[in-house]
N, C-alpha and C positions, 0 to 999 in steps of 0.2 A: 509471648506477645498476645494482645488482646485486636479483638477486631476481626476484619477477615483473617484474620492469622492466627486465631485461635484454633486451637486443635479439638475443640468440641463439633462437632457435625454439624448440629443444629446450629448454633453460632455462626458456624464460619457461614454456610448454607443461605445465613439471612444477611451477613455483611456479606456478601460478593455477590447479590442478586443487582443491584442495582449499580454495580458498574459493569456487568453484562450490559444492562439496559444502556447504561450512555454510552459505551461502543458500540451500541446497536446504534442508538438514534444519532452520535457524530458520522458513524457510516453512512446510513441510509439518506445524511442531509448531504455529505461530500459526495457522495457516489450521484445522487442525484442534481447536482451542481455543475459537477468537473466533468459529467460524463454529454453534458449539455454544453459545456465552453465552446467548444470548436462551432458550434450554430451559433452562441450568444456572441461571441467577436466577429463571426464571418458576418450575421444583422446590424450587427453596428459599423462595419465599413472596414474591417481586418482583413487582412490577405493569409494565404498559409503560412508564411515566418509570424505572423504574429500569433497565429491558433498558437503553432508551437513552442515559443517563446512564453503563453501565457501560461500553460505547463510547469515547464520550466522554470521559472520564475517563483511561480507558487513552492517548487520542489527549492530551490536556493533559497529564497528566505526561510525554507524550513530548517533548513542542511547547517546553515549559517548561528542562528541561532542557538538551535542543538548544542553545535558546541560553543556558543559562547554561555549558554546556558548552567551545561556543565563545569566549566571552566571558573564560573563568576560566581555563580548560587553557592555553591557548596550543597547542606540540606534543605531540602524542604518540605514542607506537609503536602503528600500528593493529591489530598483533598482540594486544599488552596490551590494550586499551581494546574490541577487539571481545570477547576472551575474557571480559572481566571484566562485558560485558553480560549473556554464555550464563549465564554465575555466579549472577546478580544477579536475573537470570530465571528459574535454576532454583528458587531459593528462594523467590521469590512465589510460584510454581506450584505448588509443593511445599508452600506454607502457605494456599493456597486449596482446595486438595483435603483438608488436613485440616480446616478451619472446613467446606467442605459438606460433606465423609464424617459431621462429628459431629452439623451440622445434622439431616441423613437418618437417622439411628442415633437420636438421643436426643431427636427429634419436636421439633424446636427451629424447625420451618419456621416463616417469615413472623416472625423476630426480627431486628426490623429495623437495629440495631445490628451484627450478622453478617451480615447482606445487605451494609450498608456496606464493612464488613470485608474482603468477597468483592471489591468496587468497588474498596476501597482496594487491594488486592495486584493488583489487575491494574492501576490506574495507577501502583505502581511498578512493574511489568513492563513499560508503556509505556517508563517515563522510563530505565529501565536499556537500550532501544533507540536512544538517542541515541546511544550508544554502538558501537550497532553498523552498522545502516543507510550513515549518512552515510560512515565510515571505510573501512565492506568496497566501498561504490563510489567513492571514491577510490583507494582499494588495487587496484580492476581495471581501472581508465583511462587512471592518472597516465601521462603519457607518451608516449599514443597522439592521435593525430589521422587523419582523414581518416575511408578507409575500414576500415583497421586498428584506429580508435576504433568504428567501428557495430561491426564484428563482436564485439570486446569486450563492447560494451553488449549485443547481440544474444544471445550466449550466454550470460551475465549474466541478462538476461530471462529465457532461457528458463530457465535453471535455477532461476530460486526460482517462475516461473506455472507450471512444469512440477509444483512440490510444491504449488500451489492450487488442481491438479487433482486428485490423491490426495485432500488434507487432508482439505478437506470433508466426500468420500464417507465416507470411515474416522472422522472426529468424528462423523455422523451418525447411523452403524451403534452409534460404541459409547456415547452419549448416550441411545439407543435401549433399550441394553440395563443402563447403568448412568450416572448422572448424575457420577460419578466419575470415568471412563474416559478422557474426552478430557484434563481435568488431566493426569494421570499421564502418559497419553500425550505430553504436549506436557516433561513432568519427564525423559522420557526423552529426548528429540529433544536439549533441551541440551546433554544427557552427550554424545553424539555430535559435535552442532555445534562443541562444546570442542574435541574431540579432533583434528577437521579441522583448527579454529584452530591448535594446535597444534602440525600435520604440515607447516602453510603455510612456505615459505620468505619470510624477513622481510628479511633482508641490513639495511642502515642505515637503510629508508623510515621516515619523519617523514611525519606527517601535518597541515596547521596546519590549524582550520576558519573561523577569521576573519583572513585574511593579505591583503598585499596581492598584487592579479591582475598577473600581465602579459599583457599581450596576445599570442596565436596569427594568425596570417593565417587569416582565414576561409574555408572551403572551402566554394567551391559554393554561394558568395551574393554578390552584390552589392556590399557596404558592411556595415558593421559596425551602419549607423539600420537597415538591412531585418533584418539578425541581431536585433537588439535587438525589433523590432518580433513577431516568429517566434515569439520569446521569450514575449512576455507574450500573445500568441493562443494560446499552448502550454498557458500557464499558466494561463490561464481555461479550457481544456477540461482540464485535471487539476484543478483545483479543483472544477470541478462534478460529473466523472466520482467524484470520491472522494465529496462532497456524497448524492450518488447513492448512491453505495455502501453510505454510512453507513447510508441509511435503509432500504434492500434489507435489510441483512446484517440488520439487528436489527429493525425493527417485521414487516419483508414474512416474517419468521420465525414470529412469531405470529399473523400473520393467515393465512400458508399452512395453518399445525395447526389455527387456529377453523374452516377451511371443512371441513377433514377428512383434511386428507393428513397424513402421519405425516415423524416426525425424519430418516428415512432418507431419503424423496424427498424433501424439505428442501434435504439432504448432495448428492443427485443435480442437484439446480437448481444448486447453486452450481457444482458439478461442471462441467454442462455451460457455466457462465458460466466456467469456467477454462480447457477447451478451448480458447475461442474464445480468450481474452484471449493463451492460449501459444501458438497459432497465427499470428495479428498480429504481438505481438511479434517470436515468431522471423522470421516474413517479412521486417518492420521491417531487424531486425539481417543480413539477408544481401542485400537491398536497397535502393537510394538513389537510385528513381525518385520517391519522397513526399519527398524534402529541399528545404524551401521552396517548396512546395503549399499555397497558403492554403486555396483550397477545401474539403480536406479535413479541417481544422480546422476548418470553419464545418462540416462534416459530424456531427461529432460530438456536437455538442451537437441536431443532428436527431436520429440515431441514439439519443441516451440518452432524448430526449423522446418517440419511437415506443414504446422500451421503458415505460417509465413507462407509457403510454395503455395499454397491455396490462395493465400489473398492475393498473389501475384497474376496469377491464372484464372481466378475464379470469374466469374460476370454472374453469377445465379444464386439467390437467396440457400437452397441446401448448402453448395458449396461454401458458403461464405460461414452458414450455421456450425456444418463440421470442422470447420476450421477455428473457431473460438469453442467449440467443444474439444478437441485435442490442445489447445492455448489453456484451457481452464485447467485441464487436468496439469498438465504442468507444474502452470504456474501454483495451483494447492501443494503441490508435494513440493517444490523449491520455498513456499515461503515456510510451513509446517515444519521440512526438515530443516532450515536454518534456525528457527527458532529452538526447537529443541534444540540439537546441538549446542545454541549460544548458552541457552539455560543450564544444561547439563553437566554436572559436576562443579556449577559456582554458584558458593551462597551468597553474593550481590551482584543480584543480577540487573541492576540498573545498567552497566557497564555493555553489559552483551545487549541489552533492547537499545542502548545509544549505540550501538557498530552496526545493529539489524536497519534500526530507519534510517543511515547513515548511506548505508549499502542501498536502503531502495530509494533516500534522494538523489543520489548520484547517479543510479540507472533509469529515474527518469529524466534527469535533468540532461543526462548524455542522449535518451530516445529522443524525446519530445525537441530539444533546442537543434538537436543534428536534423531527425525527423524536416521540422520544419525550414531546415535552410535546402535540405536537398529536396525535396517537393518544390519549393520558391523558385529556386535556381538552375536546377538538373532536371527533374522530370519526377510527375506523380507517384511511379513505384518505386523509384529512387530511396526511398525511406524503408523499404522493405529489404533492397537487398543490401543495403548498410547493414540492416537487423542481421541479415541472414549472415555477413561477414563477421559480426559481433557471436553468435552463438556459433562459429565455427572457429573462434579463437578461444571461446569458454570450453569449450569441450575438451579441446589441447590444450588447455591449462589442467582441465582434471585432470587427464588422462595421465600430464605426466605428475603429477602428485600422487597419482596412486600409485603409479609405478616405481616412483622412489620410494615410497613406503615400503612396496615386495624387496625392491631392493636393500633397504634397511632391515629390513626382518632375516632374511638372507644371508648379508652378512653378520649379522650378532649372532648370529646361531653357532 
């Protein structure tokens, strides 16, 4: 294969520089966006079911398309189909900033047919990421295996956690000063993202997303039942790490401004949760002492449950800090280890990035949509110990998948 998929250094070196770059820059415009929603609906007249709902929504039209994506396309050039996400994205963006610019100008707040509106353009900015997500991580994998595949993944990581450490900060500061700002800001990120697209070298690569697999010799595990087993303890701590997220990103939004802290330190928590998250990650990807580590899969779902008790309890900026620093750490090692794993031992791996975004639409779309009707209806922390209920049923799912594993190995002896 030619392209980033050349097995020349140099080559490959100079196709896959610039789609680092457009997961850097779709990150750092989404993160800078979504991490602002919960302020941008509450200013235009939204209640807490609707912050969470607009979450949600964005995560369904993503979930939804996915797979009608796969199902319908067949192959596609991942050049084309990534670009024409940035496109597709710009335009939502660019029509959600003018419904809120007009709401804010012409005292239109709390009209709740343009609230909708605002919902609706960010679930097709979801679903036009089907597009992209799934394809730009096939496009930096296909090919590689072993330790050659972590570093991929690993730099991969790091460059779009690396733009969710900015984003935040910077949608926080300019939601702060204008309810407008982070749109715009995120209408620009597009234009750039495109342009990487672009600059990518593509040569022949075909992308399918519903094909058939063939099998890789597994590295660095047993049998192919322990890979498989890896797999889905992987994917219940990315399911619940997102679940989590969901509910942080958008209700712990407005409950951080009622206690008293402002948009900016808001921007700075998520901040410090993307630190952590880029720092895992990268570690993740330059080492493969944690590859088929159950333990620390059952870790994780401790780890998000400690964070949670914190924002239950907390009322003070440290508090709240250590609490998305134990969140971050987590969440890098749940999403880091699902990705390997899904990569791991299959040469088309389009199939395993559609189950990976599959799993974190669905655990946002269960945080954020649930999030928001029990904060509505029940009471502000309400959404946290739903979470906490959720990551103490993931844990007893690993738990016992590990344990039928000892138990299989046991009896075949």
């Amino acid at each position: 294969m030619k392209g980033v998929f050349d097995k020349n250094p140099i080559n490959a070196l100079h196709g896959v520089r610039p789609l680092y770059g457009a997961a850097f820059m779709m990150a750092i415009s989404l993160s800078a966006w979504w991490t602002t929603m919960p302020f941008i609906v509450r200013n235009i007249g939204g209640s807490e079911d609707h912050v969470g709902y607009a979450w949600a929504a964005n995560m369904f039209g993503y979930l939804v398309c996915l797979l009608l994506a796969g199902a319908t396309l067949g192959q596609h050039n991942p050049k084309n189909t990534t670009r024409a996400a940035a496109a597709i994205t710009f335009v939502s963006a660019l029509a959600m900033s003018v419904v809120v610019y007009a709401m804010l100008s012409k005292e239109l707040v709390g009209n709740l047919v343009l609230i909708w509106t605002v919902i609706g353009a960010g679930a097709v900015a979801g679903a036009a990421m089907s597009l992209f997500w799934p394809f730009l991580m096939s496009w930096v994998s296909e090919d590689f295996e072993g330790s050659a595949l972590n570093r991929r993944l690993g730099t991969y990581n790091g460059a779009w956690s690396g733009a969710a450490i900015a984003g935040p900060l910077v949608g926080g500061i300019m939601v702060e000063t204008n309810t407008v700002f982070p749109i715009i800001f995120a209408t620009c990120g597009m234009i750039v993202c495109f342009l990487f697209l672009s600059v990518a070298t593509d040569g022949s690569i075909h992308a399918t997303l519903f094909g058939d697999e063939d099998a890789l010799p597994v590295v660095g595990c047993e049998n192919r039942a322990a890979l498989m087993r890896f797999r889905w303890m992987a994917r219940i701590a990315l399911f619940s790490s997102w679940a989590c997220l969901g509910i942080t990103r958008s209700q712990f939004a407005l409950l951080f401004t009622d206690i008293g802290f402002s948009e900016t330190w808001f921007g700075v928590m998520v901040t410090i949760f993307g630190v952590c998250n880029f720092t895992v990650m990268t570690a993740a990807g330059r080492c493969a002492f944690w590859h088929f580590k159950s333990t620390l899969l059952l870790a994780v779902h401790v780890l998000l449950s400690v964070s949670l008790v914190l924002i239950i309890y907390g009322r003070s900026l440290p508090v709240f800090a250590l609490s998305f620093v134990i969140m971050g750490c987590g969440f890098g090692f749940a999403y880091s280890s699902h990705l390997y794993y899904g990569a791991c031992g299959t040469k088309k791996r389009s199939v395993q990035m559609v189950i990976h975004e599959t799993t974190i639409s669905i655990g946002v779309i269960v945080g954020s949509g649930a999030g928001g009707y029990f904060a509505k209806n029940v009471g502000l922390h309400w959404p946290y110990w739903f979470a906490l209920i959720l990551m103490a049923a993931g844990f007893v799912l690993q738990l016992i998948l590990l344990l039928k594993g000892k138990y299989t190995r046991e009896v075949s002896k």
